[in-house]
N, C-alpha and C positions, 0 to 999 in steps of 0.2 A: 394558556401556558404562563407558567411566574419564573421566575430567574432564580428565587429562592427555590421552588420544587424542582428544579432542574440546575441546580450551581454545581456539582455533585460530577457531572460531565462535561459543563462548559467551561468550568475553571480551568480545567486542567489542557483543555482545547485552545481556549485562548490564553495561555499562558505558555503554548508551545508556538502557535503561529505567533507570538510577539518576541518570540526567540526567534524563531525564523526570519522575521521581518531584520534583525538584527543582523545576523548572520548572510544573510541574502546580500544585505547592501555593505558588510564587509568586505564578502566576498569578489564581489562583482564593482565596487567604485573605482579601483583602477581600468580595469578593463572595460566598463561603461567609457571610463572617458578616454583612454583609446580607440573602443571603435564608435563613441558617437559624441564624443566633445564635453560630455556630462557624466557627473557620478553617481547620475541617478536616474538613467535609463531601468537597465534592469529593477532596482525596488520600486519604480513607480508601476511597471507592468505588475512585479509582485502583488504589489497594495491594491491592484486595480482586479485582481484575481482574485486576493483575501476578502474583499468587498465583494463581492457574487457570490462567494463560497459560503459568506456569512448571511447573505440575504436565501439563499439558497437554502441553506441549514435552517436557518426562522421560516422559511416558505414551507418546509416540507416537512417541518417538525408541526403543522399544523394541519397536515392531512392524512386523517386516519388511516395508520399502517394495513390495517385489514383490508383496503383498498386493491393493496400490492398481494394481493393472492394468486388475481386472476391475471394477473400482467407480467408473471414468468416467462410463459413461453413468449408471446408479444417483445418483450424486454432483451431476448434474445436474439432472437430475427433479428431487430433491430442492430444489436451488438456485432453480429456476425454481417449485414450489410456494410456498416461499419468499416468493420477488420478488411472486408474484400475492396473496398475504394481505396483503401490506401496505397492499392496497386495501379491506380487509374490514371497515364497522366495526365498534370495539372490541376489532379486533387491533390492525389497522396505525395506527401513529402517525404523529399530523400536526404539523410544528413546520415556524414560518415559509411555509408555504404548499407542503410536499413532506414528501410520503409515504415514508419511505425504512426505518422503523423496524418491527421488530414488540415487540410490548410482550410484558418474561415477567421477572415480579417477581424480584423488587428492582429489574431492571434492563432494558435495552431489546437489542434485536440487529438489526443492518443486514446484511440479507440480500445486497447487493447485496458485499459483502467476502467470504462465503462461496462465491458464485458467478466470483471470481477465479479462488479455490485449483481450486475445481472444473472449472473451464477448462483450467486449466493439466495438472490429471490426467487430464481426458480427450484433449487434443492429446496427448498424453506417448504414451498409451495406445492410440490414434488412429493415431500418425505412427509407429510404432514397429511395430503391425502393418500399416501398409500402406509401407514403409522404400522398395519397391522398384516404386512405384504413384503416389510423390509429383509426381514432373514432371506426372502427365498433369491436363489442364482438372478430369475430376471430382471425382479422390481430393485433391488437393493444393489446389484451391482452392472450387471447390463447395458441396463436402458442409461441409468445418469454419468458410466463411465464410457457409454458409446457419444453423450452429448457434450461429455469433458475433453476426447480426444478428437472430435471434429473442431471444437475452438483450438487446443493444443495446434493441431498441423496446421489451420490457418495460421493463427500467432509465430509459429515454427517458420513460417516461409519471410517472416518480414522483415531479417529475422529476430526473437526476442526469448531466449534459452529463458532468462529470470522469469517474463511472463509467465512460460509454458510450465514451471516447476512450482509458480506462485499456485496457478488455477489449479494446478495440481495436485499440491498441498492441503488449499484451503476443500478443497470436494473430497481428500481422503476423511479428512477432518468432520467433517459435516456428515459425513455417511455412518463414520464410527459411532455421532450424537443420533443420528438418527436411528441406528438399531441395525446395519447391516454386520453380519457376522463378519469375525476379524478375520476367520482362515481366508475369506472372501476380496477382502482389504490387501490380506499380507500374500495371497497370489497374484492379487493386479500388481502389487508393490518388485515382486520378484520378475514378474513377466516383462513389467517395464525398465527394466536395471540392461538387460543386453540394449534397449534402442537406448536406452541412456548412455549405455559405455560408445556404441559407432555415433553419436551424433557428437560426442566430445573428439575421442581419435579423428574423426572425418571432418576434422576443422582444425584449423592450426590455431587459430586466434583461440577458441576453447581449449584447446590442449595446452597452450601458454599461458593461459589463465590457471590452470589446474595446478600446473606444474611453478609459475610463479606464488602459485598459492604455499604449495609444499617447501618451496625454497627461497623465497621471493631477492635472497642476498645473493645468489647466482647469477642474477642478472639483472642489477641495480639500474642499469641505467635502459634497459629495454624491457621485459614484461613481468619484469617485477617495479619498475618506478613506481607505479601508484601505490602500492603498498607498504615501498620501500619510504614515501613520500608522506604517508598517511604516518608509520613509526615514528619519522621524525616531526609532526606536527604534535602528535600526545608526549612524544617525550620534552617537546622544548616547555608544552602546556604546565608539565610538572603538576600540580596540586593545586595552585588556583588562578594561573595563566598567566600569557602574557596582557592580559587587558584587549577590550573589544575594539579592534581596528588594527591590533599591532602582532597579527600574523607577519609572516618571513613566507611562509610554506602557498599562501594562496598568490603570493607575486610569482605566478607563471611555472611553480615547479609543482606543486598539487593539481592536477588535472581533474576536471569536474567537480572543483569545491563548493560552487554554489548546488551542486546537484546531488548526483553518488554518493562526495566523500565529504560534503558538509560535515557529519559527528564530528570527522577529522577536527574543521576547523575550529566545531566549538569547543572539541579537548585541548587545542592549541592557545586560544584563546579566554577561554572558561575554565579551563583545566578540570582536573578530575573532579572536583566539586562542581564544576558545570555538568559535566559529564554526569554525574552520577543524578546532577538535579534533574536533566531532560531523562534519562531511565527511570527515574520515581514521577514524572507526569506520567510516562506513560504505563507503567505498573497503576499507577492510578484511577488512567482512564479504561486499561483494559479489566480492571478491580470492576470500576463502577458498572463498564457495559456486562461480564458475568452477573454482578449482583442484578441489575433489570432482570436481564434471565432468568435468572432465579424467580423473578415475583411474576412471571408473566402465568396467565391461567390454559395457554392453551398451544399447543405443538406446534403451529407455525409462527407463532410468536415467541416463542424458546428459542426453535431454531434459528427464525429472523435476527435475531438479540445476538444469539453467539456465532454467528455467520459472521455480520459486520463486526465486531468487536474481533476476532480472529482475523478477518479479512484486514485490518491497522495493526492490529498488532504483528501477525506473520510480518507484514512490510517491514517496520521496525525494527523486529530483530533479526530479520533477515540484512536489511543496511548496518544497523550496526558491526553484526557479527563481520560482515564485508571490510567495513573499514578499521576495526582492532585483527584482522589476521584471522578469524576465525572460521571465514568462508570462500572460498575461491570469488573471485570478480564476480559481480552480477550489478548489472543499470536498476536499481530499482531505488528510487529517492524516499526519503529520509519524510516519513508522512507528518503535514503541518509547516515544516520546516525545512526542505527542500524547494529549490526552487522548482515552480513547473506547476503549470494550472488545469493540467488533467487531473491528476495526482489530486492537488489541493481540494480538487471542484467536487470529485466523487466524495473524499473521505468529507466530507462536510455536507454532502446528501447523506453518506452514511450515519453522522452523527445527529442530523437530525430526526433521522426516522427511528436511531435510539432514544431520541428526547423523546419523543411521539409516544412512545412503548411505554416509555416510563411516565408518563402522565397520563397514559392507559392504567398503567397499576393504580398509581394512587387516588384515584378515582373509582378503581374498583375498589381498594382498599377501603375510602368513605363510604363509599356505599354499605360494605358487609357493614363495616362499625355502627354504621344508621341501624339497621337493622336489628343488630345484636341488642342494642337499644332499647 
């Protein structure tokens, strides 16, 4: 692997984790050094997470994707072992009133990010041996949405609504690439909108999010603050910011800056031209993971390609969208640039096993050109 056949994805990769690294320890140096005497608690965990995620990324960008064919279902089990310990105590960790962590010193890991990637390789792996089986009722939509709603109601219980609508997303998505008929798709889609509607009504904290969504000035200072909090972080940002460090909005009134509503801080701080630079990396990088796509010679390497590349990007503008008002609340961090080392650790497996793809191609590429030769 060269840096040059592969610059194309990793530019744009690390040039957003060095934005995060940025924003991370904005975010977080006051409140490092109130709860631990230093301003650089939090970024030193970060650095110490970008440094695994990037040995992780070069490890796994050098082991042939074709590998992961037979390691779907395997990959899965696993995921779903996972998901069920986070119920166990003195594993699973409890914070704010959801179970979503397992505890494994120094640091914590959220199983429900690992069980993404693992969807994504087993559809891959899935839709790729049954290619010509897809239109029918069982293969196409049955069997991979009976495998999507037994992780959904685990995830469901922990509890983690953005999870359950992420996996959810990303399998409608992949099934559409894979060839299952849409009337197929757009019935699951309709069938699941009633348990959509009682799992929002049937919660108050989601029905407050919904409705702070539609109105979030109704109730400024209780479930619409973060929203309310987030407005005023892009409007002080104005067009090229207040300068990195000199946020107002992460001194204790933006809640989960370093996580959730980061974009916030770097539209406050970077202002719209930051803002718009971190959505042109990642138009970018989900540009470059398509084009791989595009070159790959064979259906589980198609769909491997546009699984993960979907799988960062859905993240993305799903957080965005969260943080400009576009979407009711959802916990789901800001990929590369969010703090949080679950998060960080998969998408940087994922991006290596897109470099992998892509030095798959062009090597197949030299090879035909020898040839033609």
């Amino acid at each position: 692997m060269t840096l040059k056949g592969t610059r194309g994805i990793i530019i744009p990769v690390f040039l957003l984790t060095g934005i995060g690294l940025l924003m991370v320890y904005s975010s977080t140096a006051v409140l490092s050094t109130r709860q631990y005497g230093n301003s650089f608690h939090y970024l030193l965990n970060h650095l110490f997470t970008v440094l695994i995620g990037v040995s992780a990324m070069f490890g796994v960008s050098r082991v042939d994707h074709q590998r992961l064919r037979g390691l779907g279902i395997p990959l899965l089990c696993f995921s779903l072992l996972l998901l069920l310990l986070v119920f166990v105590p003195h594993v699973g960790l409890s914070v704010n009133g959801a179970r979503r962590w397992i505890r494994l010193w120094p640091t914590t890991f959220q199983p429900s990010e690992l069980a993404k990637i693992s969807m994504v390789i087993f559809l891959a792996g899935y839709m790729s041996g049954n290619i010509y089986r897809m239109k029918e009722l069982r293969y196409g939509i049955l069997i991979p949405a009976g495998v999507m709603v037994l992780f959904q109601l685990v995830i469901l219980l922990q509890p983690d609504f953005g999870g359950v609508m992420n996996i959810g997303l990303l399998t409608i998505a992949l099934l559409y690439l894979g060839g299952t008929r849409l009337r197929y798709l757009i019935s699951m889609v309709l069938a699941a909108l009633p348990a959509v509607y009682i799992l929002i009504v049937s919660s108050p904290y989601r029905w407050k999010r919904v409705m702070a969504f539609l109105d979030p000035w109704a109730d400024p200072f209780g479930s619409g603050f973060q929203l309310v909090q987030s407005f005023i972080a892009f409007g002080r940002g104005s067009i090229f910011g207040t300068g990195i460090g000199n946020s107002r909005q992460k001194l204790f009134f933006l809640p989960e800056a370093h996580t959730d509503f980061i974009f916030s801080l770097v539209g406050e701080e970077m202002g719209l031209v930051g803002a718009i630079i971190v959505i042109g990396l990642f138009v970018w990088l989900i540009a470059k993971g398509m084009h791989i796509a595009g070159g790959t010679e064979d259906h589980f390497s198609y769909y491997l390609s546009m699984g993960l590349t979907m799988m960062i990007g859905v993240q993305a503008i799903i957080n965005i969208a969260v943080a400009t008002g576009l979407m009711p609340t959802k916990g789901l961090p800001l990929p590369f640039i969010s703090y949080g080392g679950s998060s960080l650790l998969v998408n940087m497996i994922a991006v290596g096993i897109l470099i992998n793809i892509s030095e798959h191609n062009k090597r197949r590429a030299l090879v035909i050109g020898h040839k033609r030769l």
